[in-house]
C-alpha positions as CSV (number, residue, x, y, z in Angstrom):
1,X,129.6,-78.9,20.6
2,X,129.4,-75.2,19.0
3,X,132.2,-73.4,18.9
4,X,133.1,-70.2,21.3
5,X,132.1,-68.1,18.4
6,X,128.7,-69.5,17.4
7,X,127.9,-69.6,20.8
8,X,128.1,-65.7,21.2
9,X,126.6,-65.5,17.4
10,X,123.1,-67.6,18.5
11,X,120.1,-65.4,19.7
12,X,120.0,-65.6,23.9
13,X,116.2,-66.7,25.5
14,X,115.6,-66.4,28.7
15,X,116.2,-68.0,31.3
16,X,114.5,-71.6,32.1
17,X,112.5,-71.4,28.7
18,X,113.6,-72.5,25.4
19,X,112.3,-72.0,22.0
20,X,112.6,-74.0,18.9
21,X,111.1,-71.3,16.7
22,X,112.0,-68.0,15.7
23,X,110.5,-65.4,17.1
24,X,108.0,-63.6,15.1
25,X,108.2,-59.9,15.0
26,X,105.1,-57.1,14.3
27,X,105.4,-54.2,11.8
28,X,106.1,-50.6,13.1
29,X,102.6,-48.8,13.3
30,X,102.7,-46.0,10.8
31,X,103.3,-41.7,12.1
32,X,99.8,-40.5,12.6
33,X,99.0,-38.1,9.2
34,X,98.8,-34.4,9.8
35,X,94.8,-33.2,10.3
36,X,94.1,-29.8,8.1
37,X,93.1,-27.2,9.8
38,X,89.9,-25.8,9.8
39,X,89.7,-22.5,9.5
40,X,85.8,-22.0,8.9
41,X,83.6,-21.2,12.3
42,X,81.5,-24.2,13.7
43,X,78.0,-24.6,12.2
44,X,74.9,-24.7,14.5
45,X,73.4,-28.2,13.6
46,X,71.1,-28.3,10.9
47,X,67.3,-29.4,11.7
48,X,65.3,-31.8,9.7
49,X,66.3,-33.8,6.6
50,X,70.3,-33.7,6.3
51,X,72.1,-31.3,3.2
52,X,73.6,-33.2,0.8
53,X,75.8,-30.5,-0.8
54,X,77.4,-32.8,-3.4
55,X,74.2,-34.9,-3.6
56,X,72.5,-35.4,-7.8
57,X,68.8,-33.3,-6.5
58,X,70.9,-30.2,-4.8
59,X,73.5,-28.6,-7.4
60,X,73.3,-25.2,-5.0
61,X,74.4,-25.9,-1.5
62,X,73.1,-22.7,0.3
63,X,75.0,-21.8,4.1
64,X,72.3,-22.0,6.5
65,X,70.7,-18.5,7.8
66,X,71.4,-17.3,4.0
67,X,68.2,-16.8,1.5
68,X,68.5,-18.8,-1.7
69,X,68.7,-16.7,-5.1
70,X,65.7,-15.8,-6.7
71,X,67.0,-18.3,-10.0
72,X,67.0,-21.0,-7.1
73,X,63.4,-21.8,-7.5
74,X,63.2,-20.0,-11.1
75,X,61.6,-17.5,-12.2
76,X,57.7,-16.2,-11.6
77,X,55.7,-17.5,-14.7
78,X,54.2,-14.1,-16.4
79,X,50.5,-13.3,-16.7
80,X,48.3,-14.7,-19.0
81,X,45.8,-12.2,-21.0
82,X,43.0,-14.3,-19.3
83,X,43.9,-13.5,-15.9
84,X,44.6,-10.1,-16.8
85,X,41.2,-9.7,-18.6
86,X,39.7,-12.0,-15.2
87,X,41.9,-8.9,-12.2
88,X,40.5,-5.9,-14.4
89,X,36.7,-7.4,-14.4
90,X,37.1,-8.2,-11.3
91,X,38.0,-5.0,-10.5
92,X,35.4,-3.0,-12.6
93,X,32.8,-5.7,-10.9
94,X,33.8,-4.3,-7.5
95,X,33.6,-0.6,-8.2
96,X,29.7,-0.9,-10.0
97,X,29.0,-2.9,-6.7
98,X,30.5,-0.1,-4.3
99,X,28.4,2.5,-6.3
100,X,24.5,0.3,-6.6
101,X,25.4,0.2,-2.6
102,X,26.2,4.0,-2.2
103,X,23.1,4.9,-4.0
104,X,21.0,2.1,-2.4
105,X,22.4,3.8,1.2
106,X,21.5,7.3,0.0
107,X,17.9,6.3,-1.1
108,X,16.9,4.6,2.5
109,X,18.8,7.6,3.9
110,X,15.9,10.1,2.2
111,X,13.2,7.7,2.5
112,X,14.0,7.4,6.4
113,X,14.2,11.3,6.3
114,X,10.8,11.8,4.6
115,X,9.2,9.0,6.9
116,X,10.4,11.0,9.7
117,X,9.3,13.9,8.6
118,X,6.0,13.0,7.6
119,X,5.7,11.8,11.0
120,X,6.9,14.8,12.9
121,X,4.3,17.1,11.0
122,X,1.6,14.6,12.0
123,X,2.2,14.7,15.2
124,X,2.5,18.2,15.2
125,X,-0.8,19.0,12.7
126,X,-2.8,16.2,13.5
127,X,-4.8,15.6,10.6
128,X,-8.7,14.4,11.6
129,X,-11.2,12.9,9.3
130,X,-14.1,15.0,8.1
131,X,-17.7,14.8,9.7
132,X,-20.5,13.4,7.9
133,X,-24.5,13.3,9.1
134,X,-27.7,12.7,7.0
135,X,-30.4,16.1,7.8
136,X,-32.6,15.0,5.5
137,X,-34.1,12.1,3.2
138,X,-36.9,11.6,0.9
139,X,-38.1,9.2,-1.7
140,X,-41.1,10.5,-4.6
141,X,-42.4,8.4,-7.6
142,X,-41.0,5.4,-6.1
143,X,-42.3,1.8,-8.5
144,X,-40.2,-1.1,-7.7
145,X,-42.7,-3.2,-10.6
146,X,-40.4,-4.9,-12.9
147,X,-39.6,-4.4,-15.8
148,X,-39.8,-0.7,-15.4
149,X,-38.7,0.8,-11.5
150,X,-38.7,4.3,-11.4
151,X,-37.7,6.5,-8.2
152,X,-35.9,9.6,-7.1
153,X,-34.3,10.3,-3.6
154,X,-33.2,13.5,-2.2
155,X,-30.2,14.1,0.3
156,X,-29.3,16.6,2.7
157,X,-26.2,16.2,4.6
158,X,-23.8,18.4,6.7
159,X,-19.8,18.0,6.1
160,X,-17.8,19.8,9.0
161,X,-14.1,19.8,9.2
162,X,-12.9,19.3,12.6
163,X,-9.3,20.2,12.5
164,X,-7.8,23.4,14.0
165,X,-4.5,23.6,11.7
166,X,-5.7,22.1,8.2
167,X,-8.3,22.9,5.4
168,X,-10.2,20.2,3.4
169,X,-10.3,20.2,-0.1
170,X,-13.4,18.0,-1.6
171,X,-12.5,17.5,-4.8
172,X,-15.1,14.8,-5.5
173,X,-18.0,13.4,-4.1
174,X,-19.7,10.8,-5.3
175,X,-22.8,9.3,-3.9
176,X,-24.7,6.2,-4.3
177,X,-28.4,4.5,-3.3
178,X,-28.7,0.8,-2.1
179,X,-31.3,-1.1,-0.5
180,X,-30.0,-2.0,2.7
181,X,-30.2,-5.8,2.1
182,X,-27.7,-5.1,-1.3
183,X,-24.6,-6.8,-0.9
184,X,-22.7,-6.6,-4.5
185,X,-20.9,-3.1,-5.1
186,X,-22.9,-2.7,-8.5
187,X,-26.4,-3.3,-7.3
188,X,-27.3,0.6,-6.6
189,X,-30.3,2.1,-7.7
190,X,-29.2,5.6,-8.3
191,X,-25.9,7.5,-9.0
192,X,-24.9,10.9,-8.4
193,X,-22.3,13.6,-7.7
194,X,-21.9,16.6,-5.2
195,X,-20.9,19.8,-5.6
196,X,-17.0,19.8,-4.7
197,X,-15.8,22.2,-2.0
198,X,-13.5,23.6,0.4
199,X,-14.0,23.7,4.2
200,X,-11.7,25.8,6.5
201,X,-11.1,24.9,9.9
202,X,-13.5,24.5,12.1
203,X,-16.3,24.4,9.9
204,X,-19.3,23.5,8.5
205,X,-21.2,23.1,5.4
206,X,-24.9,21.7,4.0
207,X,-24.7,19.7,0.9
208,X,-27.3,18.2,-1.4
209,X,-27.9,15.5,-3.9
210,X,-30.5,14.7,-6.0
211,X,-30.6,10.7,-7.5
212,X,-32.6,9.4,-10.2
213,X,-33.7,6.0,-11.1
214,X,-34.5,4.6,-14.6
215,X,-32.5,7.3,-16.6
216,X,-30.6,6.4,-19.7
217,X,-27.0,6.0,-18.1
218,X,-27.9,4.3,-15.4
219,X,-27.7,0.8,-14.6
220,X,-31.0,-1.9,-14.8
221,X,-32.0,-3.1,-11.0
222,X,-31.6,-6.2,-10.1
223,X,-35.1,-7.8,-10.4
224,X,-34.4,-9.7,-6.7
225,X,-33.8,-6.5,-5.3
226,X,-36.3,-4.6,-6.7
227,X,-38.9,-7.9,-5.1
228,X,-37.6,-7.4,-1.8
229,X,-38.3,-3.6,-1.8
230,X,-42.2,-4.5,-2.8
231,X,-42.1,-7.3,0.1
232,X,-41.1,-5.3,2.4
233,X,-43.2,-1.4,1.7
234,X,-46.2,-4.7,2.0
235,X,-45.3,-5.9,5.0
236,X,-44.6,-2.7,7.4
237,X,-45.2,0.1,4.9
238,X,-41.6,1.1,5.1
239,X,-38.2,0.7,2.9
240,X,-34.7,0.9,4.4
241,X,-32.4,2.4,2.1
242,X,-28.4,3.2,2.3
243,X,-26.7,6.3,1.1
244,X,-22.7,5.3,0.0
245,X,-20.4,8.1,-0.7
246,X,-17.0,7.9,-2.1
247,X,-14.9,11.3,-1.4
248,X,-11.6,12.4,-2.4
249,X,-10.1,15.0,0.2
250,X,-6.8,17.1,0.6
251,X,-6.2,18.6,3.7
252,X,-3.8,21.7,3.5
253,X,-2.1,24.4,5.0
254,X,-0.3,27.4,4.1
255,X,3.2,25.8,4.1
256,X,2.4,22.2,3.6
257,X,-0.2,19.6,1.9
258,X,-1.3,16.4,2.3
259,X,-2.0,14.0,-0.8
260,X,-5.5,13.4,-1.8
261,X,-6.7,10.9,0.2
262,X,-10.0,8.4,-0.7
263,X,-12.8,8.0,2.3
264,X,-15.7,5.9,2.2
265,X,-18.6,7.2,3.9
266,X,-21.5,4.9,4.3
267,X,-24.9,6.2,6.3
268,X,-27.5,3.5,6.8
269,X,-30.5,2.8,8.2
270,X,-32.6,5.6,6.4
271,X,-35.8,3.8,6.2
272,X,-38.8,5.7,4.7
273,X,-42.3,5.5,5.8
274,X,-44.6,6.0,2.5
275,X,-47.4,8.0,2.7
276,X,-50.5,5.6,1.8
277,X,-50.3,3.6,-1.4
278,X,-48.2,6.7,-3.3
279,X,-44.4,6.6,-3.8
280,X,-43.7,9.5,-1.7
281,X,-41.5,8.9,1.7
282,X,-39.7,10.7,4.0
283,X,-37.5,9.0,6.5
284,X,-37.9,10.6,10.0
285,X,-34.9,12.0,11.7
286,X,-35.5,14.3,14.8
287,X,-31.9,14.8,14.6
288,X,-29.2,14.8,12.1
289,X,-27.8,10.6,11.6
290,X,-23.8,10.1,11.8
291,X,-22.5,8.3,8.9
292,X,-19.7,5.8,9.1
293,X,-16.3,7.1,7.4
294,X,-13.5,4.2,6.7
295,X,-9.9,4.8,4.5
């Protein structure tokens, strides 16, 4: 039985419960550590991939809303002298272009203006072809036997000018004989040129030809056209000739001129009766015969 004092001296339990261990105790948690204070405003949060200031691909940690320094993403490379050459051919390039286009603007420009022009005075002159008629046509010493064809035609015609404001200027007249069935453009039988002239307005003038056959200068008849003039003075006593004229005219006025301008005139149907078995003819025209002008 313990003793007074070791009773006092053993550790009291509670009551009804007894315990043949000792009881275990726990370790005092340690005092919370002071938090530094921080002094720096809050940051708005940063969007997309996170900023790793301390990271080993970002040495520069740069505060948001800031721009980085221009040695950040190092500096521009310089020029080479290729691209220099390339910018200053370039350039020279586009100023030739801008000047062909200037000029190409200012020549439609005067070319629009002269069309207009030349359409205003026109209108306002009204230039009309000249007048042609046949008064008279005759045939002597005509002998379509091959190899030697002989003939010589003389023609009459009247040349009026029908315009009110503008003067023609004949500067050459050429004129030409077919037979009327010739097709090709050198199968006349006689060449010739008429007296140039100059009508004024409103009027009108007789010219005459004379065409020979057989000269020196002229060219030999084709013997199937020279057979179908015999065929046909046998069969009705008649042959159908054409007179073709080429004309170069100039119509004028005091302050302004038209270029020379090229007509055809072509009068047909002159068919002339012979007189018995001679080569004379005449072709019969109770009235003067209006040739057909083209341009």
């Amino acid at each position: 039985m313990p003793s007074p004092r070791e009773a006092e001296e053993q550790p009291k339990t509670e009551t009804g419960h007894a315990s043949s261990e000792p009881e275990t105790r726990q370790p005092p948690a340690p005092p919370p550590q002071p938090q530094p204070e921080n002094h720096h405003p809050s940051q708005p949060p940063v969007m997309g991939y996170p900023n790793y200031p301390n990271g080993p691909y970002n040495t520069h940690y740069v505060p948001y809303g800031q721009a980085p320094p221009a040695s950040y993403y190092g500096s521009p490379p310089s020029p080479s002298p290729y691209m220099t050459y390339q910018y200053q051919a370039n350039r020279s390039s586009a100023a030739s272009a801008g000047f062909v286009r200037g000029i190409l603007t200012g020549l439609i420009i005067l070319v629009v203006i002269l069309c207009l022009s030349t359409v205003v005075t026109w209108l306002a002159l009204r230039p009309q072809l000249p007048i042609f008629s046949v008064t008279h046509f005759t045939v002597s010493g005509f002998n379509a036997s091959q190899p030697d064809f002989t003939a010589q035609w003389t023609a009459n015609l009247t040349v009026e000018n029908p315009n009110t404001k503008l003067g023609a200027y004949f500067n050459r007249i050429q004129g030409l004989v077919y037979h009327q069935n010739s097709v090709g453009e050198d199968e006349f039988l006689a060449m010739g040129f008429f007296t140039p002239l100059h009508l004024e307005t409103k009027k009108t003038v007789e010219i005459g030809e004379r065409f020979t056959a057989g000269e020196k200068e002229e060219p030999e008849v084709p013997p199937w056209v020279a057979e179908e003039m015999m065929k046909e003075r046998e069969g009705s006593g008649t042959v159908s000739f054409s007179l073709r004229i080429a004309v170069w005219v100039t119509f004028k006025t005091e302050a302004w001129g038209e270029r020379e301008r090229g007509l055809k005139v072509i009068c047909d149907k002159l068919k002339a009766g012979f007189d018995g078995g001679s080569g004379n003819g005449a072709v019969l025209l109770p009235k003067p015969l209006p040739c057909f002008i083209y341009l």
